[in-house]
N, C-alpha and C positions, 0 to 999 in steps of 0.2 A: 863215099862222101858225095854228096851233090851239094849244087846251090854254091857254090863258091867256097866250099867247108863248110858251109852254114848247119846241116843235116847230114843224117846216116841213114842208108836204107838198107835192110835184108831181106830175102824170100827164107820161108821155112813150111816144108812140110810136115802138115799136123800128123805126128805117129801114133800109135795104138795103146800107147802108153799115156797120153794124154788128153782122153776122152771117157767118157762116162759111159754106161749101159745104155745111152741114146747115140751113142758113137758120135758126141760132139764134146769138146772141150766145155768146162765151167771154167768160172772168176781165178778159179786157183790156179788151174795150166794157164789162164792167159796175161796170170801177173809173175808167172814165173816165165815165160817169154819174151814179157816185156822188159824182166830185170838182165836177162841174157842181151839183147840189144842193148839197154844199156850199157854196157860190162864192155861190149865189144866195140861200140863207141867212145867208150871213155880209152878203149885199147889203142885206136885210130887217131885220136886226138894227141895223147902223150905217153903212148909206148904202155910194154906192162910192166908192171910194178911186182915187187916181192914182198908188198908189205901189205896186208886190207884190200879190200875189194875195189876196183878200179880204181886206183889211185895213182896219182902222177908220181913217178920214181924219184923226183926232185922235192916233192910235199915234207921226207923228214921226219916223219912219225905222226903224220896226221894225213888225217881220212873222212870221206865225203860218209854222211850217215844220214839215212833218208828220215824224216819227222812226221810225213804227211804223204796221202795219194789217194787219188781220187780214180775212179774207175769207170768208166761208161760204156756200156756194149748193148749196140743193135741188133745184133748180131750175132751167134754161135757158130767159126767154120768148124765142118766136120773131117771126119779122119779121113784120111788121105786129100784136103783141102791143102791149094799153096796160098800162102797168104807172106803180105808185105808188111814189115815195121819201118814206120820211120819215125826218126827220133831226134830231138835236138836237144840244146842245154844252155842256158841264158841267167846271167846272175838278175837276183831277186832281191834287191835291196844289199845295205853292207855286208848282212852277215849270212847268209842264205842264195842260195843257186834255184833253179829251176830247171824241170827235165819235162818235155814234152812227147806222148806219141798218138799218133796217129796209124791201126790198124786195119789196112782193108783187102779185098781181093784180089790175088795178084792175077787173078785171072779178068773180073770183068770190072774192077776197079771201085766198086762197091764200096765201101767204108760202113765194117764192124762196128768199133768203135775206137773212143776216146782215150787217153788217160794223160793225167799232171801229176806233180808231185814236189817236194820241197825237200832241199838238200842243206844239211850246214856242214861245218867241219869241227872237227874233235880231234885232240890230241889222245894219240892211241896209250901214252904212258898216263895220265892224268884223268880220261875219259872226263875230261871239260870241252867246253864250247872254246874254238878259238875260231880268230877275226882270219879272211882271207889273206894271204901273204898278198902284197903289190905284185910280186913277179909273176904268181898266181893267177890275178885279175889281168895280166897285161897278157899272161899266153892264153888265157880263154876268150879273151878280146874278138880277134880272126876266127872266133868260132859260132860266134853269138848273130843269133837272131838282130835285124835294124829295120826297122824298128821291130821291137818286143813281138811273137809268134805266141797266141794259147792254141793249144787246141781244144781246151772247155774254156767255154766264156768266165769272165772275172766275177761277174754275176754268182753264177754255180757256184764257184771255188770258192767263195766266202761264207758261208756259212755253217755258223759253231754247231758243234754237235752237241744234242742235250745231254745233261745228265741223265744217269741211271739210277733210280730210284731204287733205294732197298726195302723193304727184300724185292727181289728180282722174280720177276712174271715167271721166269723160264732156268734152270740151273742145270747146264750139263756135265759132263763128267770130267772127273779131276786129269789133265793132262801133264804128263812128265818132259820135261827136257829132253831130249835124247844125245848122244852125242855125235846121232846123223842128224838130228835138226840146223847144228851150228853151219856157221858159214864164215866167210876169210878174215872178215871182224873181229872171228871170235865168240861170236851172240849169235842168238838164233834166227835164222834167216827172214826176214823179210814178210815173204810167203805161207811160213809154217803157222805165223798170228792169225792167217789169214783162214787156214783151212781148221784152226782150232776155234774162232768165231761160228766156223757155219758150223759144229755142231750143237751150236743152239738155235738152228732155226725149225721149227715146226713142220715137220713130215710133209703135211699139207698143201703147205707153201712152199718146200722146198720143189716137190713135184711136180703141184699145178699152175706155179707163176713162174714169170719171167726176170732174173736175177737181171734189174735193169744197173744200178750203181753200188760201188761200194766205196766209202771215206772211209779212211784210217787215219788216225792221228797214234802215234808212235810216241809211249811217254815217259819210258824208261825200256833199259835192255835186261833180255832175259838169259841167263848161262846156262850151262850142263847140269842136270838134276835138280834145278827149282820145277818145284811143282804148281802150277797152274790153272787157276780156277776161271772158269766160262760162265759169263753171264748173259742175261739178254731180257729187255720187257720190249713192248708194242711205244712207238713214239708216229708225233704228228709227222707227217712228210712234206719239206718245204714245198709253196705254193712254186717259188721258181724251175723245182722240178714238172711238176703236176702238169705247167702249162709248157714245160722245154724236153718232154723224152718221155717221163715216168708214165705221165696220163693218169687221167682221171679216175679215182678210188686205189690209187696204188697203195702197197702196203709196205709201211716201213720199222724198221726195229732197232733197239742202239744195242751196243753189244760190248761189253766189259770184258778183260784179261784182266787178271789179277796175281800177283804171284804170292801165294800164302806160306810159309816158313814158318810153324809155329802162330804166334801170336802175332808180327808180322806179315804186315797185308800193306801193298803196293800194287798201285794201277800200272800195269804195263802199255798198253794199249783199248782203246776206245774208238771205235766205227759202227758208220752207221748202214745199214743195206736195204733198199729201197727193192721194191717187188711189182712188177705190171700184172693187177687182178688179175686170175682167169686166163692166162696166156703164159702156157707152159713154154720151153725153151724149147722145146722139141717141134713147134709147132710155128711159135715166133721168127724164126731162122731157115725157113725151108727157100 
């Protein structure tokens, strides 16, 4: 913990298990890194819990469920890179938290990239929205950012993702639950939305550009054996990017999870992924 409690910081060396055929990590090792500091931050702050995924042992049957996250990387470290997370957690209005990180090189202090994200709480028997307890609010007090900390501008962070027109530009393959996808929720992790979105992005593109962001909006949870449909067409890329990271002529796509049961069809999750033209990851990150 630094800062007064304020933050968390870790080193972790990138292993071989979390790099691609260019021997660098993609979006997916690095949002399942990011949720492991989380996890061990929220450990540091109020002990571990036996109930859901970082959750204060004193919560009672409710549990922090992430809704939204934004992603930003400059950067690709490669295998055997050390790199630092640091991460904080700051409430966001009554009913919603916020978790920030910041990853960059623990060697020459570089900054990778960015990410944010938005928390509410649910009651684990009910799977409703419920309001923060006061006691809640008063021990995450000593922990929080003063004044308020983003590490993506307010700017970025606000903007809606379009809709997905149907039919869809692009339709990839029917993906199953598994019952190694779930996680301590109960639901399927986090992450796995995340790697079942990129197979609808374009060979092309996945190759020869630069996976500069990716937003998820999180909109329903998905269980053990729903089957899952992946969509994705081509969408505008906000101008706020263009002129703050992405660069000019980037290429951006929305991307639909769907979970189809029969006749039965429910949006699970909906992101969008933004691409720097012409500037593969392999090349962008040296």
């Amino acid at each position: 913990m630094l800062e007064g409690n304020r933050s968390f910081v870790e080193q972790h060396r990138i292993r071989g298990n979390e790099v691609g055929p260019d021997q660098r990590m993609n979006m997916i090792s690095v949002a399942t890194l990011l949720q492991e500091a989380a996890s061990n931050h929220a450990v540091a702050m109020w002990g571990r819990s036996t109930e859901g995924f970082a959750s204060d042992p004193s919560m009672k049957g409710l549990i922090f469920v992430m809704t939204r996250m934004q992603i930003q990387m400059e950067h690709y470290p490669r295998w055997g890179d050390v790199v630092q997370i640091e991460t904080w957690f700051q409430e966001d209005g009554k009913l919603a938290a916020q978790r920030d990180w910041v990853l960059t090189d623990a060697g020459t202090g570089r900054v990778l990239g960015r990410a944010t994200s938005t928390w509410v709480m649910i009651n684990m028997q009910t799977r409703r929205l419920s309001k923060f307890p006061d006691y809640m609010r008063e021990k995450c007090e000593c922990f929080q950012e003063r004044p308020p900390r983003h590490a993506v501008t307010r700017e970025q962070t606000r903007q809606k993702l379009p809709d997905l027109q149907l039919p869809a530009e692009i339709v990839g393959p029917i993906q199953v639950a598994r019952r190694s996808d779930m996680d301590m929720n109960g639901h399927v992790n986090n992450v796995t939305y995340l790697a079942w979105a990129m197979e609808t992005v374009p060979r092309d593109i996945y190759d020869d550009c630069h996976l500069y962001q990716m937003e998820i909006d999180y909109k329903a949870e998905c269980l053990g054996g729903d089957l899952v449909e992946s969509l994705a067409s081509r969408c505008d890329t906000p101008g706020v990017l263009a002129s703050n990271g992405a660069g000019p002529g980037a290429l951006s796509f929305v991307h639909v999870l769907r979970r189809c049961q029969g006749e039965k069809v429910a949006e699970l999750v909906r992101c969008r992924t933004t691409w720097r033209a012409g500037e593969a990851t392999s090349s962008s990150s040296a």
